[in-house]
N, C-alpha and C positions, 0 to 999 in steps of 0.2 A: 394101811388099807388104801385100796386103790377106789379113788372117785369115780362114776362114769360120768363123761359128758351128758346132760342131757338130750335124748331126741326130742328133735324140733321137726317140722314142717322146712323148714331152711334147709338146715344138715342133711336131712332125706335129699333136698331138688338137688342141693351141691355135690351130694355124692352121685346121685342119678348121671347129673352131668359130667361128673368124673366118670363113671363108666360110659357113656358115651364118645366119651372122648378118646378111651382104650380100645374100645369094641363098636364102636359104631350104634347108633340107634338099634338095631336089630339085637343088641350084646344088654338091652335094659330090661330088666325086669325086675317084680318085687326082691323075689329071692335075691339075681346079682346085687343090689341094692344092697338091700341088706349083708349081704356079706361084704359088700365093701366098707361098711359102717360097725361091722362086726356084730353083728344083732341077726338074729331069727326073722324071716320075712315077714312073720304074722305081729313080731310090732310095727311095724310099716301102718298096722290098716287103723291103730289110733290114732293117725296123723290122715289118712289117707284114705279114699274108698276101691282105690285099688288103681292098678295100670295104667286105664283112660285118665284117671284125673292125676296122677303122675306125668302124663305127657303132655297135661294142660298147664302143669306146674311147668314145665320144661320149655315150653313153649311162651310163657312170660318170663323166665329165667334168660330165653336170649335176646327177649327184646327191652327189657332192665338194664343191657349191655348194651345197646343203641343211641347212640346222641339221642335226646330228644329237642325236636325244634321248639324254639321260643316264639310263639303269638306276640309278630309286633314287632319283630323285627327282619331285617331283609330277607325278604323269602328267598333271594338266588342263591344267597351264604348259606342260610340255613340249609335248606337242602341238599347244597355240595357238601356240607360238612355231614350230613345227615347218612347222604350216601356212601360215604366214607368211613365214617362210623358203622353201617352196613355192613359192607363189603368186610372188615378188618374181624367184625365180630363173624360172618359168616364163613371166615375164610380160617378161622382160628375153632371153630367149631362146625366142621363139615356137616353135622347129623343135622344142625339148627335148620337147613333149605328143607327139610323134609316133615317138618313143622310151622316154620310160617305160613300163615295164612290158611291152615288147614286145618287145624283145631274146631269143633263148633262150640267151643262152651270157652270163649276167650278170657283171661285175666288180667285186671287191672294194671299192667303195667300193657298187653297190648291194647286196650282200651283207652289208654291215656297217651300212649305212644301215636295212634290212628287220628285221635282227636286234636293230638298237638300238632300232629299235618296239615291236617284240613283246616287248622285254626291259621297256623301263619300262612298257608295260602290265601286266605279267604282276607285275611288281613290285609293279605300283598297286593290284593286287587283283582284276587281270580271268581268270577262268579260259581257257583255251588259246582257246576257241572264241570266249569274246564277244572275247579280245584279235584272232583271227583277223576279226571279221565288223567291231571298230574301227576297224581299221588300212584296213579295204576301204570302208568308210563315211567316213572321214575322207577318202581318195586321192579315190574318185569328187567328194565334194562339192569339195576344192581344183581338181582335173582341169580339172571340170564348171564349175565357177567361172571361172577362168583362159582357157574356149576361149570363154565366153559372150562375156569381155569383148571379146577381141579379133575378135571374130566383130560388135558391135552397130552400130547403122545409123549413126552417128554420127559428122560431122566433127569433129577436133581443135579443142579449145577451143568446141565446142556444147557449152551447157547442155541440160539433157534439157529440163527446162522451156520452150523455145525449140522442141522437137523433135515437144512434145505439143501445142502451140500450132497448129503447123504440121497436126497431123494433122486438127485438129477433130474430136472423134467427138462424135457427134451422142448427149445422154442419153438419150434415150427408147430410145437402141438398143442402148446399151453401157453400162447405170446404172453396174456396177461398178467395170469402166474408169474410165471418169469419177469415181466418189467418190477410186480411189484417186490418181491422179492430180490431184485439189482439194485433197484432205487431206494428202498425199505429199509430192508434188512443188512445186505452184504455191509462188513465196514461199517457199520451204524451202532452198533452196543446195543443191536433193538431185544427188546423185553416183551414178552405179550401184556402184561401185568401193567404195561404203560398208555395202552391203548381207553384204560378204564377212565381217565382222566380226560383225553381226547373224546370219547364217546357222551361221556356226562357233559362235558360242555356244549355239543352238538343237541344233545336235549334238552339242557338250560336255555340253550338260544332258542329255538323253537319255541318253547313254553314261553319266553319272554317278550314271542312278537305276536301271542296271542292275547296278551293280558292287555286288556282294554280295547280288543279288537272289537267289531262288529259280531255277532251271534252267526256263527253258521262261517264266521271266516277262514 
């Protein structure tokens, strides 16, 4: 005789996330759910009150995946590593950007996740508001990062340099274009995916010459 696993609350989010994974956000529902766990939709609604609070589940389920910053210790590290941990989790789960920060009924793990931000900054030396306008400046630039990449014109395993080759832009019409892509790109093994590194530190610095600055500087 065959045992069934138990349905949990877990089992449901992990498999949700497994169907989003195949089909995109748009590919979740009770029912896909449930057939992905081999069960009838309408046990789903023991665990669950239906769709919206599935997607609230899902929506702490990708941020459970997120480093979370430690209060108290160096807020520059934390946060590099933080947004790293981001990028890695939202780049491994496309559907998750279309969820962050959009939920209104949040769960404990993005409540504890929000709170361990503002805590190591607040710790690091940033008053209430610059830690407020950080944490918003850090999220837009990972976000903003994350949808660029999976958004670019680019076949799998095309080099960019391959890609600007193809475009030909003529210099007389596009000098700048053209330089950076001579100087950049040509001969350089350049990657877009490497720029994420170079751009976070550009906002690290920033943020760093404001901590302890004068109000309004």
């Amino acid at each position: 005789m065959t045992t069934r696993t138990p349905l949990t609350r877990e089992r449901i989010v992990d498999a949700a996330a497994a169907v989003a994974d195949a089909h995109g956000l748009a590919g979740v529902s009770m029912r896909s759910v449930g057939k992905q766990l081999g069960v009838e939709a309408m046990s789903l609604y023991h665990h669950l009150a239906g769709k919206e609070q599935l997607l609230d589940e899902l929506a702490d389920w990708v941020f459970a995946r997120i480093r979370l910053a430690t209060p108290g210790a160096d807020w520059r590290e934390e946060m590099r590593e933080r947004a790293r941990s981001a990028r890695r989790t939202l780049s491994a789960h496309p559907w998750g950007l279309a969820l962050v920060e959009s939920r209104r009924t949040p769960g404990p793990a993005v409540l504890t996740h929000h709170d361990a931000v503002l805590g190591c900054l607040r710790r690091g030396g940033f008053d209430v508001r610059l830690a407020a306008h950080a944490f918003s400046v850090l999220d837009a630039y990972v976000y903003g990062f994350v949808l660029t990449e999976q958004r670019l014109p680019f076949e799998a395993g095309e080099r960019v340099e391959d890609y600007a080759a193809e475009l030909a832009l003529p210099a007389e019409q596009y000098p700048h274009l053209v330089e950076m892509v001579t100087h950049v790109v040509v001969g350089q093994d350049y990657a877009y995916g490497d720029e994420f590194e170079h751009g976070l530190e550009l906002v690290l610095d920033a943020l760093a010459a404001r901590v302890g600055a004068a109000p309004g500087a």
